[in-house]
C-alpha positions, 0 to 999 in steps of 0.5 A: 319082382313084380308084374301082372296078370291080366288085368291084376298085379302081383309082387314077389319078395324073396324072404330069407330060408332059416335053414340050407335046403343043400350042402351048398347052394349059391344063389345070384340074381340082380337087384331093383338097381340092376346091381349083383346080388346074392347069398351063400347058403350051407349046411353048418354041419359040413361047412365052417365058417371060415371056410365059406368066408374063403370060398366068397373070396375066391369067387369074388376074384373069380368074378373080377377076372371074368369082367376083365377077360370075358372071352377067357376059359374059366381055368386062364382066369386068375385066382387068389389062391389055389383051393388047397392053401384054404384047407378045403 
């Protein structure tokens, strides 16, 4: 990000945690290009692996739904799976 102040500029950069500062936190933002960006970040402790891989792939459909039927409730859109044939 960038932009000014006065008659000075600044610059921002987003530099990656080294650890979860919550359980679970998603964070979203767009990129320089306009295009969608995040991260998933996780306490390791109460979170495996496989199980946040499961939970972006959800999401992702999730989203996909959402940009086929955007005046849809959240509970018509469609889903891969119910969150409990993942095991959460």
């Amino acid at each position: 990000m960038q932009g000014r102040i006065g008659a000075g500029c600044y610059t921002v950069d987003e530099l990656p945690s080294k650890t979860s500062k919550a359980d679970l936190s998603v964070i979203l933002y767009e990129d320089p290009q306009g295009a969608g960006d995040g991260r998933i970040e996780y306490d390791g402790s109460r979170f495996e692996a496989h199980s946040l891989d499961a939970m972006k792939e959800v999401f992702a459909t999730l989203v996909d739904a959402a940009a086929e039927a955007p005046h849809a409730l959240v509970g018509e859109l469609a889903v891969s799976e119910p969150p409990s044939a993942h095991g959460w």
